[in-house]
N, C-alpha and C positions, 0 to 999 in steps of 0.2 A: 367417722369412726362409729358413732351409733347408729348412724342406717344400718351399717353392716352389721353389727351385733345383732339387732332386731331381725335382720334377714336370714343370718343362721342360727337364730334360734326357733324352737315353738314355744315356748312361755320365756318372756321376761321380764321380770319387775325391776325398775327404775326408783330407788327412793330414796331420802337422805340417811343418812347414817343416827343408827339409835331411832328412827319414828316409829311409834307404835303401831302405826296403821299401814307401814309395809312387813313389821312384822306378821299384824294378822293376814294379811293378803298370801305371805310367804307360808304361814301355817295352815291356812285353807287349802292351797294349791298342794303342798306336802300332804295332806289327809286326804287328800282326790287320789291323790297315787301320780301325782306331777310331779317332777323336780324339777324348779322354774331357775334360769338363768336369774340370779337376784345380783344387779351393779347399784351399791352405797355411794352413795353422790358426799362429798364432802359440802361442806356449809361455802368453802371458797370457791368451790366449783360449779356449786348448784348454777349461777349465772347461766353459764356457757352452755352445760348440759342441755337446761332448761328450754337455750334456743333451738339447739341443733332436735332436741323431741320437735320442738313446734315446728320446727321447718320441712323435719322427716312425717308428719302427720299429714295427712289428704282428705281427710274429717273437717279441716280450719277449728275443730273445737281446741281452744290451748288445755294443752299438756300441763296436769299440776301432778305434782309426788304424790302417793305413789304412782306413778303410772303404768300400766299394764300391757305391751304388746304380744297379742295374741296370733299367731300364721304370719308374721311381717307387717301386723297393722294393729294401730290404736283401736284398744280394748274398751280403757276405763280407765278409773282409779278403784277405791274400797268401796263404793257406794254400787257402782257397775258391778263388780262382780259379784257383794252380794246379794245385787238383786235378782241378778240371773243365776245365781245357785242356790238362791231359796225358788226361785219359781222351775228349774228342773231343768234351766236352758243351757246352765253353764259347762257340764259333762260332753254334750254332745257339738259342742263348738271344740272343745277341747280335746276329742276322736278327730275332727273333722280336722283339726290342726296338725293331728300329729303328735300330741303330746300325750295322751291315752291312748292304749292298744285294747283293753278289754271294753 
């Protein structure tokens, strides 16, 4: 089931329910002019989730909340994206995805 979410989307956050730091992810992406698929993991579910991210990932880096898939592929988490949209690289990943038109 999450492969395929990730695959038809172009942005989407993965994160537990109530975390602050998929909120900010989700409001960073909102202020770019993205509206990002955002799926809330319950705390009983996080387990299972958590596997099927790491097994859907081709990076081998494990997948921690939030996590980020960006064109069908592990992004980041909050750290990852804002480093790359303080440094000017995140916008033009984010055309290239499909998720920006301007």
């Amino acid at each position: 089931m999450v492969e395929r979410i990730v695959l038809e989307n172009a942005v989407i956050v993965f994160g537990r329910r109530g975390c602050c730091m998929s909120h900010v992810v989700k409001r960073l992406l909102l202020g770019l002019g993205v509206n990002p698929v955002v799926h809330e993991v319950e705390e009983n579910d996080e387990e299972g989730v958590d596997g099927e991210l790491n097994s859907s990932n081709n990076n081998n880096n494990k997948v921690q909340f939030p996590a980020v898939f960006i064109g069908g592929k592990f992004f980041g988490g909050l750290d990852r994206i804002m480093a790359t949209h303080i440094s000017g690289e995140l916008v033009p990943i984010l055309k290239q995805a499909g998720a920006l038109w301007l």
